[in-house]
N, C-alpha and C positions, 0 to 999 in steps of 0.2 A: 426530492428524490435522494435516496443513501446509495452512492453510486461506490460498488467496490471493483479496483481498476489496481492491474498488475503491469509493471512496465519492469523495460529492461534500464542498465546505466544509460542509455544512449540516448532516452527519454520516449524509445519505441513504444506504442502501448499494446500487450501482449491480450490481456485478458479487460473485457469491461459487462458487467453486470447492472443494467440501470434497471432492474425490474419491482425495484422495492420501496414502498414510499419513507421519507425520512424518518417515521419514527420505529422502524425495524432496527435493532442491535448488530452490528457490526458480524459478529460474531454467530447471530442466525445467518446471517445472509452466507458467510462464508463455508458453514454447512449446506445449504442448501445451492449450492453454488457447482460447477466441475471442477473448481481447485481441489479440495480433495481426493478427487480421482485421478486426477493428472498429476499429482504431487506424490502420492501413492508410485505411481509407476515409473518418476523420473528419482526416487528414495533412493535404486542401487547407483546412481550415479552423481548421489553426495550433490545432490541441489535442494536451497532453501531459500525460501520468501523472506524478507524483514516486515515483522509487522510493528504494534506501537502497543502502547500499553494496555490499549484496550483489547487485546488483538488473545485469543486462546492460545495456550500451549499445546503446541502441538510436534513432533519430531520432525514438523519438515518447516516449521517455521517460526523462526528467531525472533524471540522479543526481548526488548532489555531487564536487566537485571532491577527488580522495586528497589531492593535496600543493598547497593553492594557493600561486601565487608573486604574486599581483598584488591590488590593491586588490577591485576589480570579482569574484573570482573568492571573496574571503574573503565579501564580503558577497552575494555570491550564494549559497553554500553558509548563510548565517545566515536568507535569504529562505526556503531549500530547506528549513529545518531546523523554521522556522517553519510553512511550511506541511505538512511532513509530519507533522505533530502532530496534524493532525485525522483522522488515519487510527488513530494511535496512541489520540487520548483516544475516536474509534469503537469501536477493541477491548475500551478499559477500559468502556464504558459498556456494550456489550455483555452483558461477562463479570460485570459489577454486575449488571446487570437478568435475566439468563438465569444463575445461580450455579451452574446444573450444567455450563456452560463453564469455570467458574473450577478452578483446583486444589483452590484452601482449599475452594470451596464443595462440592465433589462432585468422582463423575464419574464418566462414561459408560462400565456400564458390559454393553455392550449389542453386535452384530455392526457389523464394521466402516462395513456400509452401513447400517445405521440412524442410526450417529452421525452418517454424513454428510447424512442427512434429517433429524436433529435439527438438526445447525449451519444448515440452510439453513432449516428451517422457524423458527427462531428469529433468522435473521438476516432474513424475512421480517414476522415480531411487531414486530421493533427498528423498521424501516421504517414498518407501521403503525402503532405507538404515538409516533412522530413525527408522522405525517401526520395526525395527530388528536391531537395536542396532549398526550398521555397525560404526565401527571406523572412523572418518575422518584422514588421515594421509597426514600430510603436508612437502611436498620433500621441495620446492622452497621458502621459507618464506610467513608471512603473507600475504594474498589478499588486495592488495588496498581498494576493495566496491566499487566502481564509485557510487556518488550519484549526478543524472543529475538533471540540475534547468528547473523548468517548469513555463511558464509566466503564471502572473493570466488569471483565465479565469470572464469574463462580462458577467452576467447574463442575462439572454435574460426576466426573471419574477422579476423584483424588490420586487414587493409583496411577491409573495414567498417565495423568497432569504429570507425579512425582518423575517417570519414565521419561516423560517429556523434557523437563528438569535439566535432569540425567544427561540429556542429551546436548542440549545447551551448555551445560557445565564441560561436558566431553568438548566442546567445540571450544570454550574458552581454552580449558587447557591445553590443549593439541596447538593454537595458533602462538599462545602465548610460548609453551615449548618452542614452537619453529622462529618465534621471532617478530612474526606478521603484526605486534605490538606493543 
């Protein structure tokens, strides 16, 4: 399954979509998804997703810069890289604590839609067993984290995209102005 999953820093997980089997593109799913509705209506209050390279340009959500040429754009993509990490060590903490998510540990093997009630009722436990302080206790050593590569995706509105851009660049410049890098 292509499970696309929005968390907060705290490794809360806000949004999770397992409806798609793994060879759907990142980037259909996130159209067909209510992140853009919801992202849409939280625009006037200056909030944005980090995504990854594969991830669409869009104005409400930051992807790093392919080829930086300037100061400000390197150490933004280093800001980006940092914080998209807490998404990354979410999946590994995840796949640690629920093992029949993992490869090594298991795995599902069960009708399409049940797996995707498994990932959501266990990304549901992950959330609980934060919200209550639930210890992680680790038998087997560290979790790997599998972090899978996603081919870019071509934009179907170049204008757009360009606006998108735009917008990105806005946000470099404004932090790098205040200092934030």
């Amino acid at each position: 399954m292509n499970v696309q999953m929005v968390c907060l820093a705290d490794q809360y997980i806000s949004h999770v979509n397992a409806k798609f089997p793994g060879s759907v593109h990142d980037a259909y799913i996130m159209r067909n998804s209510s992140i853009p509705y919801v992202m849409a209506q939280l625009q006037r209050h200056r909030v944005w997703l980090i995504g990854d390279f594969g991830s669409p340009n869009l104005s409400w959500l930051l992807t790093p810069v392919r080829n930086p040429r300037k100061r400000a754009e390197e150490q933004y993509n280093e800001a980006h890289g940092r914080t998209r990490r807490v998404i990354e060590r979410t999946f590994g903490l995840l796949k640690a604590r629920f093992r029949c998510l993992h490869m090594t540990g298991g795995s599902l093997f069960y009708s399409p839609k049940k797996v995707c009630q498994i990932i959501v009722a266990c990304c549901m436990l992950h959330n609980l067993a934060l919200r209550r302080q639930v210890p992680f206790l680790q038998e087997d050593g560290p979790d790997g984290g599998v972090v899978a590569a996603v081919e870019p995706v071509e934009s179907e509105d170049e204008e757009a995209e360009e606006d998108d851009i735009d917008n990105r660049n806005t946000v470099i410049q404004q932090c790098w102005k205040m200092g934030y890098w």
